[in-house]
FIKOLZA-1660 file (N, C-alpha, C; in steps of 0.1 Angstrom, whole numbers, plus 5000, padded with zeros to 4 digits):
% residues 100
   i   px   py   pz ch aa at
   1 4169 1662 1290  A  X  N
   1 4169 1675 1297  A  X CA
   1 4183 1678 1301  A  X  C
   2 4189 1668 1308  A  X  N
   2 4200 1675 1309  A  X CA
   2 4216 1675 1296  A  X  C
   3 4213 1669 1291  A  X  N
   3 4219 1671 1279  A  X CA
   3 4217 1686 1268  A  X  C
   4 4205 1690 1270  A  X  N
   4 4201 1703 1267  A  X CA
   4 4208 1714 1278  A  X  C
   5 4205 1709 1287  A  X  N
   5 4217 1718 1303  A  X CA
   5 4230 1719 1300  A  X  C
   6 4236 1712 1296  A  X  N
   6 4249 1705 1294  A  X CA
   6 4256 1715 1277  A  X  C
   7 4245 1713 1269  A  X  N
   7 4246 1722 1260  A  X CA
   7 4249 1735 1257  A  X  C
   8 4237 1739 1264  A  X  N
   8 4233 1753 1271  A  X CA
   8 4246 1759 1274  A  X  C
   9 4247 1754 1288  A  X  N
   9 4262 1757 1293  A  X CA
   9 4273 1759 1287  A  X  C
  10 4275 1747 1279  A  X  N
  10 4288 1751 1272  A  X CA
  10 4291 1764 1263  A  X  C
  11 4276 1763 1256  A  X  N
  11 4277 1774 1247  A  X CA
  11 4280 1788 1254  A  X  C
  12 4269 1787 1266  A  X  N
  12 4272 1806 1274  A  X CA
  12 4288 1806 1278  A  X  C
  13 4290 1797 1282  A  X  N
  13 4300 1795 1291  A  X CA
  13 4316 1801 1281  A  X  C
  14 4314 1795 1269  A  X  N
  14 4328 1797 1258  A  X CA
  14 4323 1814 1253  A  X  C
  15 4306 1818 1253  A  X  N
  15 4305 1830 1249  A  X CA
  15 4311 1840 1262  A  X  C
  16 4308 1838 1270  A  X  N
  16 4310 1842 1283  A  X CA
  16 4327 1847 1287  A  X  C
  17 4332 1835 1288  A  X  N
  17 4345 1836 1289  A  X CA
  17 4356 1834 1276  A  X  C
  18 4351 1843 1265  A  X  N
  18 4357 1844 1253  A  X CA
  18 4365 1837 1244  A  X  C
  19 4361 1823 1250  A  X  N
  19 4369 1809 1246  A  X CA
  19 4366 1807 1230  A  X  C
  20 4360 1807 1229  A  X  N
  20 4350 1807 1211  A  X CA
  20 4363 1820 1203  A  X  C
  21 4366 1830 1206  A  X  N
  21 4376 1839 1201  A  X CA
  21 4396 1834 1198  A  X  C
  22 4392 1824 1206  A  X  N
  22 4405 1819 1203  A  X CA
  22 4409 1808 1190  A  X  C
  23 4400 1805 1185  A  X  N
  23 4401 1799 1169  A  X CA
  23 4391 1800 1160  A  X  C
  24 4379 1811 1166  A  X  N
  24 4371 1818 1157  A  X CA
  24 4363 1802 1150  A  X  C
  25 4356 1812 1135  A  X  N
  25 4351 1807 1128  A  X CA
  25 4338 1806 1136  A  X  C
  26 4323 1796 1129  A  X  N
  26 4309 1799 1133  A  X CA
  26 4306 1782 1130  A  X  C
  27 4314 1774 1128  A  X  N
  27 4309 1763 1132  A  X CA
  27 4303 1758 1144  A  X  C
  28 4291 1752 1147  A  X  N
  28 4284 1750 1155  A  X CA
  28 4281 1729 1163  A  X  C
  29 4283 1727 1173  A  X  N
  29 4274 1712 1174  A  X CA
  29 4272 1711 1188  A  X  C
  30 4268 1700 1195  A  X  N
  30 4265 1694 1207  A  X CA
  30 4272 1685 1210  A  X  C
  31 4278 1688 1224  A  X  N
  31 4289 1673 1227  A  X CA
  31 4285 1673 1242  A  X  C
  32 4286 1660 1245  A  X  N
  32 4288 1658 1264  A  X CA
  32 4297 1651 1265  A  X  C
  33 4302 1651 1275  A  X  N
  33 4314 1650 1284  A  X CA
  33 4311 1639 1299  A  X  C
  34 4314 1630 1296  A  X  N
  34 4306 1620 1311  A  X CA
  34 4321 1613 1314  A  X  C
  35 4329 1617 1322  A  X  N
  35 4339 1612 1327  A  X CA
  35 4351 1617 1316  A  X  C
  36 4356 1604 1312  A  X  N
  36 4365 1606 1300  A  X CA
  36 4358 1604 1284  A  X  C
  37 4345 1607 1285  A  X  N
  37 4338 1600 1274  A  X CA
  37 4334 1614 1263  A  X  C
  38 4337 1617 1254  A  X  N
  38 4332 1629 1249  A  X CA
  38 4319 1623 1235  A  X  C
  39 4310 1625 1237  A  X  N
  39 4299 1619 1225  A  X CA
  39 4294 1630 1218  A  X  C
  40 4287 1630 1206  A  X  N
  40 4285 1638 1198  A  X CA
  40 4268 1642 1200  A  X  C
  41 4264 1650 1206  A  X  N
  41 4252 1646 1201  A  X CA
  41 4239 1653 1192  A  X  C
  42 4248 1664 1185  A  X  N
  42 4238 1670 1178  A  X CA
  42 4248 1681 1166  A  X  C
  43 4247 1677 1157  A  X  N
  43 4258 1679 1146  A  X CA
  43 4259 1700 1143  A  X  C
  44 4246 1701 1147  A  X  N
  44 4245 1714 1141  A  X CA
  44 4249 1719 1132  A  X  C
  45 4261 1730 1131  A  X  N
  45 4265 1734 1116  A  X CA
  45 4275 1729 1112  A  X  C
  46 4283 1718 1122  A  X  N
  46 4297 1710 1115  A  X CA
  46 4294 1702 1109  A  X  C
  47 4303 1697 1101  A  X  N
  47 4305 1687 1092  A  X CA
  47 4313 1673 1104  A  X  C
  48 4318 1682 1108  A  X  N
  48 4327 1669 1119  A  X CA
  48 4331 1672 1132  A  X  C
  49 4334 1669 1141  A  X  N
  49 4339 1674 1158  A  X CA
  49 4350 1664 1161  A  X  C
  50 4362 1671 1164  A  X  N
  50 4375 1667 1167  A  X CA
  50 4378 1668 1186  A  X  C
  51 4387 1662 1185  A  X  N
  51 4391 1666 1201  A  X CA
  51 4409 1663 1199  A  X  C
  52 4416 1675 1203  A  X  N
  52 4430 1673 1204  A  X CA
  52 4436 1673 1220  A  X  C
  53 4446 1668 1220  A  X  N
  53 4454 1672 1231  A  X CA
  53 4467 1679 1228  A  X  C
  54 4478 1680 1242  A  X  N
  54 4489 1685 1241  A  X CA
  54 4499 1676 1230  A  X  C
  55 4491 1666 1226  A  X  N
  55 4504 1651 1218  A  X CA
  55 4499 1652 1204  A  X  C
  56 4482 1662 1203  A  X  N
  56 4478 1660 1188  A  X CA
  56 4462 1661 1190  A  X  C
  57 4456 1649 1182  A  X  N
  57 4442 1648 1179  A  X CA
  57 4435 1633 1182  A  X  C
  58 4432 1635 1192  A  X  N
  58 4427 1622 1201  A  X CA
  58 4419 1616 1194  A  X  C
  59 4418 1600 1189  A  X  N
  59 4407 1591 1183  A  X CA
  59 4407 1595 1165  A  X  C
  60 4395 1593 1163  A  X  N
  60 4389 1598 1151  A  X CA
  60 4379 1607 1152  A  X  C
  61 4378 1617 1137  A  X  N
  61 4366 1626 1138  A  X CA
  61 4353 1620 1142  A  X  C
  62 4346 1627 1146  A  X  N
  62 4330 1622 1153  A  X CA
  62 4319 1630 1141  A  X  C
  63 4313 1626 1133  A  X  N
  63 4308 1628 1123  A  X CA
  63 4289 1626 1124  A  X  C
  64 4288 1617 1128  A  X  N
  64 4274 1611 1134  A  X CA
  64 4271 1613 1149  A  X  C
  65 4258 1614 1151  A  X  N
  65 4253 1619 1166  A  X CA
  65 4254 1607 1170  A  X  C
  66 4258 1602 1184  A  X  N
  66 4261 1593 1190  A  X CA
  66 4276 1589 1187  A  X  C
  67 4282 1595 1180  A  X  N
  67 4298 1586 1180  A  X CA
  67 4305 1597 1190  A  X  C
  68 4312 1585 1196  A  X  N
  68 4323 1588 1208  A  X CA
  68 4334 1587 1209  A  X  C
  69 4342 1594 1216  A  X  N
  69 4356 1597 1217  A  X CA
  69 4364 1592 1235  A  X  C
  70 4369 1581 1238  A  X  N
  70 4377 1584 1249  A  X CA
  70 4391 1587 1251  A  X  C
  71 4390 1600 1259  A  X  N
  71 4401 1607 1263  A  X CA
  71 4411 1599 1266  A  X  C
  72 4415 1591 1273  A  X  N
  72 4424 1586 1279  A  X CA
  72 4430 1578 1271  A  X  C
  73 4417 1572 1262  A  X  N
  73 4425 1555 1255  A  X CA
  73 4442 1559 1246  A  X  C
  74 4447 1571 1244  A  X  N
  74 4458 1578 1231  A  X CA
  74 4468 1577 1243  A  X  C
  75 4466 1579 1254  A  X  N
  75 4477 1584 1265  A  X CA
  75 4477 1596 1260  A  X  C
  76 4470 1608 1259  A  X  N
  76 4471 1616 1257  A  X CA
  76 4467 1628 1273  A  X  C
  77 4469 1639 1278  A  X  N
  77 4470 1642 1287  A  X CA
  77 4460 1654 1281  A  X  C
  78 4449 1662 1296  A  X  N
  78 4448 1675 1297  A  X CA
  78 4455 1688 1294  A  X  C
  79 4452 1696 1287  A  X  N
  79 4438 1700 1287  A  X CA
  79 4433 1692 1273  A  X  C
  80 4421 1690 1273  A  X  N
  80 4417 1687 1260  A  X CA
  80 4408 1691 1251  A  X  C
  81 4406 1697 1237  A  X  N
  81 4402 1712 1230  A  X CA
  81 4389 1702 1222  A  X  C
  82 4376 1704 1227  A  X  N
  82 4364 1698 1214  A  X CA
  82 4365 1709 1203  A  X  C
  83 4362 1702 1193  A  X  N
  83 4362 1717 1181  A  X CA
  83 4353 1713 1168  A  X  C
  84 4343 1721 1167  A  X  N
  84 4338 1718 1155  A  X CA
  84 4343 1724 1141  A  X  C
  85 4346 1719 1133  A  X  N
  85 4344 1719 1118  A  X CA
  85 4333 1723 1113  A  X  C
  86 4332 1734 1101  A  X  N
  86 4319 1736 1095  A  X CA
  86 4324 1734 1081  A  X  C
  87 4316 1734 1068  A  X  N
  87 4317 1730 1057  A  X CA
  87 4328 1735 1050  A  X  C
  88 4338 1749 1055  A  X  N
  88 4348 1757 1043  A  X CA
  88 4356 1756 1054  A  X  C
  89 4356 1743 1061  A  X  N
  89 4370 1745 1072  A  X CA
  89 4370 1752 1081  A  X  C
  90 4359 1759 1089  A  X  N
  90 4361 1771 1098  A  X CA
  90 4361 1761 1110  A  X  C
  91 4366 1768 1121  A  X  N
  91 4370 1755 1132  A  X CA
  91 4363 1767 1144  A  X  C
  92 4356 1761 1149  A  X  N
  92 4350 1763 1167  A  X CA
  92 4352 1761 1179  A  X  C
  93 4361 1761 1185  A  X  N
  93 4359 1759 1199  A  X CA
  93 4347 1754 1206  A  X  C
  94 4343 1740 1210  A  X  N
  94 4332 1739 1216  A  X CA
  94 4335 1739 1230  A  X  C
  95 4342 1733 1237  A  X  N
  95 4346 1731 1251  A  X CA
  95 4362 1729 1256  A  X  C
  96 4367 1734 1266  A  X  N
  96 4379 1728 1268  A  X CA
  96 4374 1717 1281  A  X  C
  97 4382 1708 1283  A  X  N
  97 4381 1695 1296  A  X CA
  97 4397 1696 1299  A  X  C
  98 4396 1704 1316  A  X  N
  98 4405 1702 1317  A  X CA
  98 4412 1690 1324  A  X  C
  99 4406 1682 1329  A  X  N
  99 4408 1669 1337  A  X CA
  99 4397 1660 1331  A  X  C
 100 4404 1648 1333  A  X  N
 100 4394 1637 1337  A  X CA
 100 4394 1629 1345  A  X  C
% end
């Protein structure tokens, strides 16, 4: 349930405050966010979900539901951009984290 909350949110939230317009495309997934932990949890229309920072692209792509990403382990710093991938490269905005 609350991982569906969590979802929810992000999605109105980037429609909302026109964050999804800033790198376009209609790739779609599900990610939470529990401290510095970003997990994948529902692939939707991407092929893969990234997370970069100001230094680059934190970890490895998250491809499978349950694979995780921590923010901190790169020394990489806030803000930090989730982004889905869909099949012809189109890239999404799923969330920004601005702290951890």
């Amino acid at each position: 349930m609350v991982a569906i909350t969590v979802i929810l949110a992000a999605v109105i939230g980037t429609f909302v405050l026109g964050l999804g317009d800033q790198i376009g495309g209609s790739a779609t997934a599900g990610v939470t966010v529990d401290g510095d932990t970003v997990t994948l949890v529902n692939t939707g229309t991407a092929d893969y979900v990234y997370v970069t920072d100001s230094a680059g692209t934190v970890g490895t792509n998250m491809t499978n539901v349950g694979d995780s990403i921590n923010l901190t382990s790169g020394g990489g710093s806030a803000p930090y951009q989730i982004i889905a991938v869909g099949e012809n490269g189109e890239e999404s905005l799923l969330r920004t984290v601005e702290s951890v």
